[in-house]
N, C-alpha and C positions, 0 to 999 in steps of 0.2 A: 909525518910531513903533510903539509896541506896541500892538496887538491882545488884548480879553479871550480869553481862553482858551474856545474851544466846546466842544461834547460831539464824541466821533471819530464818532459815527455821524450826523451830518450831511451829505445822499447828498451825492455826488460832484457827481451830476445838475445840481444845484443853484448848482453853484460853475461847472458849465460852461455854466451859462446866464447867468453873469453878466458884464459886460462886464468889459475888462481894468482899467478903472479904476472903481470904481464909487462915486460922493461921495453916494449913500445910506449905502451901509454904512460906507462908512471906507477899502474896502476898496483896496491901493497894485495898482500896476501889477507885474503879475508881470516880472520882470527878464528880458532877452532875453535868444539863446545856451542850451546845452545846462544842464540841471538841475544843479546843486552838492549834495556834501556840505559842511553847516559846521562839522556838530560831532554827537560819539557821545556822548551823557549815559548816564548809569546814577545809581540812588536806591536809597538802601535805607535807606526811611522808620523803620523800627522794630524792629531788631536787637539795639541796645544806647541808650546815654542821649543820645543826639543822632542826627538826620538824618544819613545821611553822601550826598554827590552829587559825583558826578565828570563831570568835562567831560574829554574827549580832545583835548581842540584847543588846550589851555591850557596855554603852555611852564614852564618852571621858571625863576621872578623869580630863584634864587638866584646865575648870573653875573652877573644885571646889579646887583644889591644889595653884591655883593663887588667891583665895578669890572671882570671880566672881558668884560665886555662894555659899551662905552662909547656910550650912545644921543644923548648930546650931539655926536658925529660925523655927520654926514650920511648918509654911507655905511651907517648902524645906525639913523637914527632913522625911518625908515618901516619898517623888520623890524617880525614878528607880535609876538619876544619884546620890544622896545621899547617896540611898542604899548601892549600887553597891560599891561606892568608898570607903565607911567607911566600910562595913561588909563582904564583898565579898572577899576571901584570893586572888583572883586571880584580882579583881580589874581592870581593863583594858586591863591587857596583854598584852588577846587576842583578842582585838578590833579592828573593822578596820583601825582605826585609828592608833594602835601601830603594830597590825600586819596582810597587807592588804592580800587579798587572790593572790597566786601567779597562773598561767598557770595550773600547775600539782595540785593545790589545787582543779580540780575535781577528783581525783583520789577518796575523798570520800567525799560528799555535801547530809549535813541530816536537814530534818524538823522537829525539836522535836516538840512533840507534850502534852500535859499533863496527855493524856491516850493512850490507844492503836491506830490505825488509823485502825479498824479492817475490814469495811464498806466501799462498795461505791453503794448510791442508794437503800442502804439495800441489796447489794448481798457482799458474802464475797471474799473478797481481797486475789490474790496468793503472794506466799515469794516470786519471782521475776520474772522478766520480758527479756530476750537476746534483741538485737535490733537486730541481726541475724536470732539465732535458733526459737525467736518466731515470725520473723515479717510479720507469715502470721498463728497464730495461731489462734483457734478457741476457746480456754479455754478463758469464759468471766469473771472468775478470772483476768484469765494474762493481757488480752484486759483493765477491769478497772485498774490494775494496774499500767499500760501504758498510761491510761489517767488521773489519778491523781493527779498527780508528772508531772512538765515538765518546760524547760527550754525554756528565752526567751530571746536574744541581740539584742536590736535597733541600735546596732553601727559597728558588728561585722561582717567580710566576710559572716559565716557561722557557724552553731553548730556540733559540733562531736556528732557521736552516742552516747548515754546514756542510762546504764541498769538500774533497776530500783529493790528495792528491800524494803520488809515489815521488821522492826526490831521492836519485840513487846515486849523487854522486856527494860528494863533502870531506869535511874533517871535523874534527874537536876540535881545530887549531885555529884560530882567526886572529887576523890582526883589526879586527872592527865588526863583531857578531852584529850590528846596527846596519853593517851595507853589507858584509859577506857574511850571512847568516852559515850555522853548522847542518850536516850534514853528517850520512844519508840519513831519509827521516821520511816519517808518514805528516803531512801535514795536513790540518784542517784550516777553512777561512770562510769565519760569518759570511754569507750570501749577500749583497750589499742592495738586491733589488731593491726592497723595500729600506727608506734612508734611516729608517727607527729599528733597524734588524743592529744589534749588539750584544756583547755579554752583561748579563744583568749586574750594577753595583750593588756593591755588598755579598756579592754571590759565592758560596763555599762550593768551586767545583771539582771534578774527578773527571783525569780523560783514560773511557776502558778501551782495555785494548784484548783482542781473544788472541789465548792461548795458539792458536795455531798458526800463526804467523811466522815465517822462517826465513832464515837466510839460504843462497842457494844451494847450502849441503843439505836443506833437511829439518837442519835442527831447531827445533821449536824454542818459542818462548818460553821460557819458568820463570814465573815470578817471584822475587824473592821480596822482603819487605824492605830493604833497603831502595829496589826499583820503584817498587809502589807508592813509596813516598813521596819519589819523584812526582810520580803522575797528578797532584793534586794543588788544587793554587785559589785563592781567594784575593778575587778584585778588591779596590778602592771603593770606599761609600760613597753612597749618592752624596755628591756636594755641588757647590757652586764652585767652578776654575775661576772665575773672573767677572766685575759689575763694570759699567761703563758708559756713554752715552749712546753708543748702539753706531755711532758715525764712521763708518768702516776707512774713512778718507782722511778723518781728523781723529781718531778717539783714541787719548792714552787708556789701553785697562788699567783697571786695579784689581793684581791680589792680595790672597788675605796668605801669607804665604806660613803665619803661626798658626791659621786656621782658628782664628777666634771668633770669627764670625761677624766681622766689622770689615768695612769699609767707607773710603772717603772718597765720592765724589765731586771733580771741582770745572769749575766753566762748563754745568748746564745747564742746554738754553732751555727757555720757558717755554715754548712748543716742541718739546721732544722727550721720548719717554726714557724712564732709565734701565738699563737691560741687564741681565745677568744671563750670563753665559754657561750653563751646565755641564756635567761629566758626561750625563744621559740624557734619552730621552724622557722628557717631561711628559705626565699627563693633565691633559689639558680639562679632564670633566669637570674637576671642584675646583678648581681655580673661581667662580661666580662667587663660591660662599667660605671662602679662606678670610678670616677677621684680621688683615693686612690693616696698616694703622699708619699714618702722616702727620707730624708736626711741625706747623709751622713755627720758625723761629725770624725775628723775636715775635712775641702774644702769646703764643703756644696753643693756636686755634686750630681745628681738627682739619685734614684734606683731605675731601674723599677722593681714592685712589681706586682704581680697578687693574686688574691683572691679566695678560694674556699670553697666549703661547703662538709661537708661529705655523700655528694652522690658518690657511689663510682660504679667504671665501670668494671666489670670482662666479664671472657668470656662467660659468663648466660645472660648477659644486667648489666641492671643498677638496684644496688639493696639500697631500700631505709634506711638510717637511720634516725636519729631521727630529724636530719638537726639541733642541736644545738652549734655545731662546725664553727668557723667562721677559715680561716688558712691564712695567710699573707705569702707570701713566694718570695723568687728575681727572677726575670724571667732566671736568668743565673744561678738558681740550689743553686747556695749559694751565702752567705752577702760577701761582698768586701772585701778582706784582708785588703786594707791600712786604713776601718775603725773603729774607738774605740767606736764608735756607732751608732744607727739610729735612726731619728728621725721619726717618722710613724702616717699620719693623713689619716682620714675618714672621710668624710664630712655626714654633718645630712641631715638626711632625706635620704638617699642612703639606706641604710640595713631595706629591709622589714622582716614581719612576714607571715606566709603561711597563706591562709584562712582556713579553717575548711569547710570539704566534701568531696568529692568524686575525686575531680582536684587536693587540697591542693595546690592551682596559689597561686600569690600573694595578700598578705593580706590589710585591710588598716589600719597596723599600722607601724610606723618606726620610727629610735632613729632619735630622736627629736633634736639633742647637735652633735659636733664636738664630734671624739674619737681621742684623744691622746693617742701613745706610744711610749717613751722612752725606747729602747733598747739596754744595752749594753753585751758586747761579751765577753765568757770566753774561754780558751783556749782546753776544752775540745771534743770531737765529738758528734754526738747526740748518748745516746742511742740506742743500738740494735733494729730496727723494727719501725724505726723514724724518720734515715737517710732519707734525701730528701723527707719526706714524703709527698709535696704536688707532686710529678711527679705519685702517685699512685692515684689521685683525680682527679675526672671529675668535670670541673669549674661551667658547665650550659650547661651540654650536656644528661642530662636524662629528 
């Protein structure tokens, strides 16, 4: 039965005063036997034009939808994938398979668990953790909670900070894991000080969790290998979501939503540059000597173009954004009168991802495919605050 969702800093204290079953609150009998993982969520509520959430625990419907797997057999019909695809309203969804973890999907990344995670070692666990304010703290609450929970990439430049936090109350059960996420659960959430702190695209990762984590009888975690499967997940590649005229007031995007690496854009004006919108953050060093290419059409005479990223230079220095702006723009301030369009290529492998640390250098991930953009011109100006906008952008000078 579901449980409303509480706030995570509700002590500990509190849950361990209370008995195992308690028909005040609602509250069910913690399960006997050592603590379970049931499942690794990740959300990344507002990246692009829908929620995206992924559950790790959730198989791929598509052998049993194509008959490769026959649940009407005995032998198949108590499996997870069985289950899941016949009984389960949500059914795949949000699997990684239909829908993988993006960059910003650490914004909130949970271990549910099938009881509280109230123990570490038999000492009790604080509601959360800074990687700032506490990273020289002596609460050995905070300190176990810090050792927990933690994250691991084999493939990755580097990990952004990550807080860390106790959520003791929840269910499995949700009628919308997108707004009432599950529970109980240790949760971690990329540190957002810095606006280029994310998980790295392309990243094969693993969230470890130590062995001595327990529920409040005691009982430790044992990993089995069905749990540990759970705990691991691999974001989306570094790509472009979206090209456009960058006009936040007028501009329809375009995706490429086959991922072919084309797009079409139409009414831009000639003073304003054409913008691509990233997963991640962009690094902005070689962007100077990236051999980007424009053709005009019709003649098919060359346009020098330059590329920049939204690091931007005022009279304070150089102050950092989120670096997911990619801006194409003519070296002569605006696109060529005599043309009715242009044609605008990026070679693969040129446009990296930032690492993740303290430098946020270059990363080792990059679009993998040619970007094509078809460009054509409408008679209007840019919008107020847009004009020429790449002459307000430093290319690879911070």
């Amino acid at each position: 039965m579901w449980s409303s969702q509480k706030p995570f800093y509700l002590a500990s204290a509190a849950l361990l005063a209370l008995g195992c079953n308690d028909i005040l609150t609602g509250q069910e009998p913690s399960p006997d036997g050592p603590i379970q993982v049931i499942k690794l969520t990740l959300s990344d509520p507002g990246s692009r034009d829908h929620a995206t959430f992924t559950d790790t625990s959730l198989p791929d419907c598509k052998p049993v939808q194509t008959n490769q797997i026959d649940c009407t057999q005995d032998s198949n019909r108590d499996s997870q994938v069985c289950l899941v695809c016949y009984n389960d309203v949500f059914k795949d969804m949000y699997s990684q398979f239909k829908s993988p973890p993006t960059p910003d999907s650490g914004s909130d990344m949970r271990v549910v668990f099938n009881k509280a995670p109230l123990l570490f070692n038999g000492m009790e666990l604080a509601n959360d953790w800074d990687p700032v304010k506490d990273a020289t703290t002596q609460d050995p609450g905070k300190q176990s909670l810090a050792s927990a929970v933690k994250l691991f990439c084999a493939d990755c430049s580097g990990l952004p900070a990550l807080r860390r936090f106790l959520i003791i109350s929840g269910s499995n059960v949700t009628f919308d894991p997108t707004t009432v996420p599950y529970g109980p659960s240790l949760k971690m959430v990329v540190d957002p000080t810095d606006p280029r702190s994310s998980l790295e695209a392309g990243g094969r990762y693993t969230v470890q969790l130590d062995n001595r984590i327990s529920g409040r009888d005691g009982n430790q975690w044992a990993p089995t290998a069905e749990q540990s499967a759970i705990l691991s997940f691999t974001t989306e590649a570094f790509k472009v979501l979206r090209v456009g005229r960058g006009d936040s007031d007028a501009d329809t995007w375009v995706y490429d939503s086959a991922q072919t690496g084309s797009y079409m854009v139409a009414e831009q004006p000639r003073d304003g540059a054409v913008v691509l919108r990233m997963n991640a953050s962009l690094f902005p060093g070689a962007l100077d000597s990236i051999a980007a290419t424009a053709i005009a059409a019709p003649g098919g005479a060359a346009v020098p173009i330059k590329l920049a990223s939204n690091v931007r230079k005022g009279a304070m220095g150089c102050t950092q954004d989120s670096q997911r702006m990619l801006y194409v723009y003519p070296t002569a301030g605006t696109w060529p009168t005599t043309a009715s369009e242009i044609s605008i290529r990026i070679p693969a492998g040129s446009l990296f991802d930032v690492a993740q640390g303290a430098s946020y250098g270059q990363g080792k991930h990059n679009i993998a495919s040619d970007i094509n953009i078809t460009v054509k011109f409408g008679t209007m100006p840019a919008t107020s605050g847009y004009t020429k906008v790449a002459d307000a952008i430093a290319v690879s000078k911070c």
